[in-house]
C-alpha positions as CSV (number, residue, x, y, z in Angstrom):
1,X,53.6,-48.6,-34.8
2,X,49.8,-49.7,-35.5
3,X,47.4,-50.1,-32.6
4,X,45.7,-52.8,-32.7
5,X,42.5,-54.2,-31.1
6,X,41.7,-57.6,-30.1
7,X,38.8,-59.6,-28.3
8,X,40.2,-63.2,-26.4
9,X,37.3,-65.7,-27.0
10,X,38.6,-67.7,-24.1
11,X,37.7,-65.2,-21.5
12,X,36.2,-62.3,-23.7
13,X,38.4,-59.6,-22.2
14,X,38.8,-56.7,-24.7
15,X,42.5,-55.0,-25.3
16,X,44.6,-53.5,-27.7
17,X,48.0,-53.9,-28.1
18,X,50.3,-51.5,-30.0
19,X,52.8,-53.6,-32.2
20,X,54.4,-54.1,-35.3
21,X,52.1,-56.3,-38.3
22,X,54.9,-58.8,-37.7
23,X,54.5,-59.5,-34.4
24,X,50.7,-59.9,-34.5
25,X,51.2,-63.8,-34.2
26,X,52.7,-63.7,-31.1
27,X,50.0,-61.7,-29.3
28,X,48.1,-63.3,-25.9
29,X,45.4,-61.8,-23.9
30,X,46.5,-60.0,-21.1
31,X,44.1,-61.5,-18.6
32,X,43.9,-65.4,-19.0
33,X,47.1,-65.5,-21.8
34,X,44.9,-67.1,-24.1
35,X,45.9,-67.0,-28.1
36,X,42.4,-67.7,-29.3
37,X,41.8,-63.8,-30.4
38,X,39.4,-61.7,-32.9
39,X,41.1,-58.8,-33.5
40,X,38.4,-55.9,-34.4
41,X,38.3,-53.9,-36.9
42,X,37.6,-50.5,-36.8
43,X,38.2,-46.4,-36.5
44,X,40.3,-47.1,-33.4
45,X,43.5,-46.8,-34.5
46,X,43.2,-44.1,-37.3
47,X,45.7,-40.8,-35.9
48,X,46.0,-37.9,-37.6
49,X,48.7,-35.5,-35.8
50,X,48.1,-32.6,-37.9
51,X,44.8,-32.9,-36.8
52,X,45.9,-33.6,-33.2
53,X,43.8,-36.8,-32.6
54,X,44.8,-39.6,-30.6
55,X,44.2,-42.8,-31.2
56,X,40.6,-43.8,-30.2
57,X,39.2,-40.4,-30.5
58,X,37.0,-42.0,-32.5
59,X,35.7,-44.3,-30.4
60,X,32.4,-43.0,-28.9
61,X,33.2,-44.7,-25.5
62,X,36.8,-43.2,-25.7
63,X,38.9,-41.9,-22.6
64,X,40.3,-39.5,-25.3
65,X,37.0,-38.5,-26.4
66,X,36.5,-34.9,-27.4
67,X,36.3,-33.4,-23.2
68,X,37.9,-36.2,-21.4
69,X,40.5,-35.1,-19.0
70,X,43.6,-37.4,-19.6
71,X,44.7,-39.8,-22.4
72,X,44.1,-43.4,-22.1
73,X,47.4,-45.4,-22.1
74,X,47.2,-45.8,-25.9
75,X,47.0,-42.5,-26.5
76,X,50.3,-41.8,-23.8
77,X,52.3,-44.5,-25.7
78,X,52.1,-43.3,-29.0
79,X,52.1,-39.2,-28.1
């Protein structure tokens, strides 16, 4: 199942949610439930397990960044 990352333009809290394409409709922002979203597009969610990355070890800003101590929850859901 895809990770994917969203921005809520009511409240600008960023999230990402890990859910199938087909349920990308019903998504809300965790913090004010708002559905006006911009997902964002980017290396976040590309994972490679013969390569052993996680999920936003591309993110420079990453809790799974090449050093860090423990997986963010992404990373834990999908591992």
């Amino acid at each position: 199942m895809p990770t994917y990352e969203y921005t809520c333009k009511t409240c600008g809290k960023n999230f990402e949610v890990l859910i199938k394409s087909a349920e990308k409709r019903n998504v809300s922002c965790p913090e004010c439930e708002g559905k006006d979203l911009q997902e964002v597009y980017g290396f976040n969610t590309i994972r490679s397990s013969s390569m052993g990355d996680t999920a936003c070890s591309f993110r420079e800003d990453s809790p799974c960044s090449p050093g860090a101590d423990l997986p963010c929850s992404a990373c834990k859901a999908i591992n």
